[in-house]
C-alpha positions as CSV (number, residue, x, y, z in Angstrom):
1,X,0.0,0.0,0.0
2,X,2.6,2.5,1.3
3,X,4.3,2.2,-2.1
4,X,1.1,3.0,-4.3
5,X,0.9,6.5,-2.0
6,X,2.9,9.7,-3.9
7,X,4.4,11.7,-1.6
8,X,4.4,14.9,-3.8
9,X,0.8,14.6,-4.4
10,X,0.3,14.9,-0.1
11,X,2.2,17.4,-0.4
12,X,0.4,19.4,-3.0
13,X,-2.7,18.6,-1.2
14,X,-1.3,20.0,2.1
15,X,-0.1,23.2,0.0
16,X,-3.8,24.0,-1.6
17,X,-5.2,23.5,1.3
18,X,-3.1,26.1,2.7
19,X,-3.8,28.4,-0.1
20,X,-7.9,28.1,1.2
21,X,-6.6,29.2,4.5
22,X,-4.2,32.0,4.1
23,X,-7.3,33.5,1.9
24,X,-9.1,33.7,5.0
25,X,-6.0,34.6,7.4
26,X,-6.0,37.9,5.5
27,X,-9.5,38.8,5.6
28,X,-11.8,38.9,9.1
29,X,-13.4,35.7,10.0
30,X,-15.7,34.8,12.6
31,X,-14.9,31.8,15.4
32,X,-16.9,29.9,16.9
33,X,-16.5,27.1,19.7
34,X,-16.9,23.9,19.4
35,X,-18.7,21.2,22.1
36,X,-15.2,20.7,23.9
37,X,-15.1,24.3,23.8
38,X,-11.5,24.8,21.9
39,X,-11.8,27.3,19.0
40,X,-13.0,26.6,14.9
41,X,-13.1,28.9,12.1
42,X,-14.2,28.7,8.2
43,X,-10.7,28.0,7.7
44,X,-10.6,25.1,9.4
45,X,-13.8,23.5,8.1
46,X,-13.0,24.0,4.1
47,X,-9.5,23.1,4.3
48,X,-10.8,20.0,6.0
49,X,-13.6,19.7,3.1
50,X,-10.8,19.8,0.4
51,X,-8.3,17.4,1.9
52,X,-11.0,15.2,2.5
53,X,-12.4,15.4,-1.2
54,X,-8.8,15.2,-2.7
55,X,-7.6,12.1,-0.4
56,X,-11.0,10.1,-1.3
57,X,-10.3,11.2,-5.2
58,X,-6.6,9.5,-5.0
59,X,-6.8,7.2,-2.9
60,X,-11.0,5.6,-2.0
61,X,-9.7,2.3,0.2
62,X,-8.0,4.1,2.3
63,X,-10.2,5.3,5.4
64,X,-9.8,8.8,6.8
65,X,-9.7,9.8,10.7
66,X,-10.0,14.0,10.9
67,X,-10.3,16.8,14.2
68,X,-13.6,17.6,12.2
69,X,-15.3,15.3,10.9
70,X,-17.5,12.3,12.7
71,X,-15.2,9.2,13.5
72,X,-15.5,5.7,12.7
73,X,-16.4,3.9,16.0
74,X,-13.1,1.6,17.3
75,X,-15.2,-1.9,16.2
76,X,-14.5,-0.9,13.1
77,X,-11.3,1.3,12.9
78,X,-9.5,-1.4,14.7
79,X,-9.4,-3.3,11.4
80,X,-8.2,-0.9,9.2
81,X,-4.4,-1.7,7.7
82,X,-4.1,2.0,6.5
83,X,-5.8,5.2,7.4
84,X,-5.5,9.2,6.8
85,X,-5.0,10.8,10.1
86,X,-5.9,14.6,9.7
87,X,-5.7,18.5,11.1
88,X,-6.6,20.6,8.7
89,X,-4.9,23.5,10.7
90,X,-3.4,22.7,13.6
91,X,-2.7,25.7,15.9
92,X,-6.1,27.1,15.2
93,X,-5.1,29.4,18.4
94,X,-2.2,30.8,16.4
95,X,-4.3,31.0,13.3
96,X,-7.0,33.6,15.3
97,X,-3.9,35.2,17.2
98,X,-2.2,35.9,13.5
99,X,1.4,35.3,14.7
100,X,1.6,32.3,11.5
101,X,2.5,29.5,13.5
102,X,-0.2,27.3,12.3
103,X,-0.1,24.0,9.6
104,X,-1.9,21.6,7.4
105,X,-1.1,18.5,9.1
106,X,-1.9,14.9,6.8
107,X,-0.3,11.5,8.2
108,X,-1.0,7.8,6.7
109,X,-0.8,5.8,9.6
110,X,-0.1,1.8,9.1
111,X,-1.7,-0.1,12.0
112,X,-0.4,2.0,15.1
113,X,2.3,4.1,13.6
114,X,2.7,7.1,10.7
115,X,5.0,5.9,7.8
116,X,3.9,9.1,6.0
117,X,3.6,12.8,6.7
118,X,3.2,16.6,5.6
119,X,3.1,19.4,7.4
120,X,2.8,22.7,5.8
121,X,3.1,26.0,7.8
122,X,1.7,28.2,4.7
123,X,2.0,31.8,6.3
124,X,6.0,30.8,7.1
125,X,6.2,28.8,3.8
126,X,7.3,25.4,5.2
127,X,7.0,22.5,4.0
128,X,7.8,19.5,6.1
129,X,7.6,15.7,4.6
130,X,8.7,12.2,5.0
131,X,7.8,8.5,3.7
132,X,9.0,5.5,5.6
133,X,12.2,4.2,4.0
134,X,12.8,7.8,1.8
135,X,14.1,10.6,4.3
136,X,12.5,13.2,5.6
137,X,12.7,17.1,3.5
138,X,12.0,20.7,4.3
139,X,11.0,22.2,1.1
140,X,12.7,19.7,-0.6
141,X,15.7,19.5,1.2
142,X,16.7,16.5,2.6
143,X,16.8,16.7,6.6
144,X,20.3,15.6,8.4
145,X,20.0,13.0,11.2
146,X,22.6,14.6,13.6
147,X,21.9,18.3,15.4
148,X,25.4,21.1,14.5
149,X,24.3,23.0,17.9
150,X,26.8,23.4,20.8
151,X,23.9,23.5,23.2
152,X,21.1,21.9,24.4
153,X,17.8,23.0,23.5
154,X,14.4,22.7,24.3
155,X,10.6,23.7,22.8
156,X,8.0,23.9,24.6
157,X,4.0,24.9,23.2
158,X,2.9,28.6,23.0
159,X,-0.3,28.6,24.2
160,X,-0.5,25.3,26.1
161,X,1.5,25.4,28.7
162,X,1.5,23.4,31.9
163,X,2.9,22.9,35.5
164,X,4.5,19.5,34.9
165,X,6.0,20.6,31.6
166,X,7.8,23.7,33.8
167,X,8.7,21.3,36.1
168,X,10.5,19.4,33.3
169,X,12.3,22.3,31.7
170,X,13.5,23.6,35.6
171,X,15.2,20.0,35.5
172,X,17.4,20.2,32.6
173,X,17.8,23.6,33.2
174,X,19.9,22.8,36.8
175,X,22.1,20.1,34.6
176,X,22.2,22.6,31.7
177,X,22.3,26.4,32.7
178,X,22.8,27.1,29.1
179,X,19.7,25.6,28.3
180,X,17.7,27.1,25.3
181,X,14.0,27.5,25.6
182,X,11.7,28.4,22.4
183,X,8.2,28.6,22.1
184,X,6.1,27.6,19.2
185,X,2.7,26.5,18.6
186,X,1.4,23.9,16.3
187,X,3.1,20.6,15.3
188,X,6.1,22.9,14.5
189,X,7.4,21.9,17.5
190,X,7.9,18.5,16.3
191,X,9.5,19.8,13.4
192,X,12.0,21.5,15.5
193,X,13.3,18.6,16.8
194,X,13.4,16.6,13.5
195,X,15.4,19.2,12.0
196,X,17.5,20.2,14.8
197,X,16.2,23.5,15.6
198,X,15.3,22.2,19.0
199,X,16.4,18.8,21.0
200,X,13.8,18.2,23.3
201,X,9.4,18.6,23.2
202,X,7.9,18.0,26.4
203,X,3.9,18.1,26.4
204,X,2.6,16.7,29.4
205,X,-1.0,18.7,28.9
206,X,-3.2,16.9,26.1
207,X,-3.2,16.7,22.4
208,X,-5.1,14.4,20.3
209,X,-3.6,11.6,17.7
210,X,-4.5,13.9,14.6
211,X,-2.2,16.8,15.7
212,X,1.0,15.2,16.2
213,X,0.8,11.8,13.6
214,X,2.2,14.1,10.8
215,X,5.0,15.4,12.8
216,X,5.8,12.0,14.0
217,X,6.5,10.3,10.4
218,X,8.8,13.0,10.0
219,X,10.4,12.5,13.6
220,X,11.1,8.8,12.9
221,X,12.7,9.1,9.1
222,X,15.3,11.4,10.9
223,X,16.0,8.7,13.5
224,X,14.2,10.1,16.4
225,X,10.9,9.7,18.2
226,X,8.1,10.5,20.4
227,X,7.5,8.7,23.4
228,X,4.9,8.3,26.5
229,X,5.7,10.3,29.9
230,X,6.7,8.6,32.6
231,X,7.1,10.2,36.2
232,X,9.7,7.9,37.3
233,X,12.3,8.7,34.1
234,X,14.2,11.6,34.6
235,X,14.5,14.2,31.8
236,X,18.1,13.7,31.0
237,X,17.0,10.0,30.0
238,X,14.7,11.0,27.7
239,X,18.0,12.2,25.8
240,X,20.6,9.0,26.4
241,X,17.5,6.5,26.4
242,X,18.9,4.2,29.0
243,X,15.1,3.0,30.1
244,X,12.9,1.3,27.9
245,X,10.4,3.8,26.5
246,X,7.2,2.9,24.9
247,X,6.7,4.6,21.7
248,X,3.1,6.9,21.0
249,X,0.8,4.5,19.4
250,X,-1.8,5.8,17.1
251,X,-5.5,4.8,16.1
252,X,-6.1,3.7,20.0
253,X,-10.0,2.9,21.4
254,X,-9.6,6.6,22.5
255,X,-7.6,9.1,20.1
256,X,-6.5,11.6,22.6
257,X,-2.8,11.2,23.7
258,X,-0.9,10.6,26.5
259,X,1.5,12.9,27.8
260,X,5.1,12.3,26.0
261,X,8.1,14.0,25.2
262,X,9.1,13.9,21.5
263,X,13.4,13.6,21.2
């Protein structure tokens, strides 16, 4: 299946879609709330209504999994081989705030994990892919495995933050005084660490599978990972990996996420 799937053709999906949004972005829009009370806008719903179309135009068998659209109940999805795991802008917080840290976030996710993803920041002009076996780009450059930075770094979510991810930071910062901090919404975060902007995402507050799968394809074709929190493993561990850490799994009975720390 994952061999049938064009990368470039994800990727100009990702990039129309982000043509529907920026249209809105520079114009006034109205939001509204949705029943778990986080934010929605037009942009979300038609970006979500063309990646939707496009996908089942490509690609019919495959299933789809979207922030805004009605899911499959688990006696079914538990099945399915393949599936589309979507955002059709992540960060809508940063999309109403205007500061352009917002993407288009498509992942194809085989059983639990992604072995494909985009993510497109269209207001920065980013393009972030990767396919299982075929390296992971940013617009089109291929993205080196090994960080060139002197010292340790860490990202941490713009407008999500929480106690226990403090907590975390205050930790590396006594072993690291140096230690950089940078703040960043959307899966750019992700990003960061796949191409070495940043070393270390800790989000212990809650996210949902469709809003880091995408990130996460990209994470692993550079060698690194996301995986869950555990109170008993010191930061610095995350980093050397001397404990056995259980990977994020995707397509679970429920789709939100545990807490993890993406390194």
């Amino acid at each position: 299946m994952l061999n049938s799937i064009r990368l470039s053709e994800i990727e100009q999906i990702a990039k129309h879609a982000g043509d529907i949004v920026m249209d809105i972005y520079q114009r006034d829009f109205r939001v509204g709330t949705k029943s778990d009370n986080s934010p929605i806008t037009e942009a979300d719903r038609k970006a979500n209504r063309y990646i939707l179309d496009n996908l089942s135009k490509l690609y019919p068998d495959i299933p789809t999994i979207s922030e805004e659209r009605d899911i499959a109940p688990y006696s079914k999805r538990r099945d399915w081989d393949y599936f589309w795991l979507i955002d059709p802008l992540d960060g809508t917080k940063e999309f109403i705030n205007r500061n352009d840290e917002f993407t288009i976030n498509i992942a194809l996710v085989e059983k639990d994990t992604p072995v494909l993803g985009v993510v497109y920041a269209p207001a920065l002009d980013k393009l972030y892919s990767a396919k299982r076996g075929e390296g992971a780009y940013l617009n089109g450059v291929r993205l080196s495995r090994n960080s060139e930075r002197d010292n340790l770094s860490v990202i941490a979510s713009r407008s999500h933050r929480a106690t226990g991810t403090d907590k975390f930071i205050q930790i590396l910062r006594e072993k690291y005084p140096d230690l950089g901090l940078v703040h960043q919404g959307s899966s750019l975060k992700l990003c960061a660490v796949a191409d070495g902007t940043a070393d270390i995402y800790p989000r212990l507050s809650p996210t949902s599978e469709w809003d880091i799968a995408a990130g996460h394809a990209i994470l692993l074709e550079v060698g690194k990972d996301i995986y869950k929190y555990d109170e008993g493993v010191a930061p610095l561990q995350y980093l050397s990996k001397q404990h056995r850490l259980e990977r994020m799994k995707y397509n679970k009975e429920n789709l939100n996420n545990y807490y993890f720390v993406a390194v």
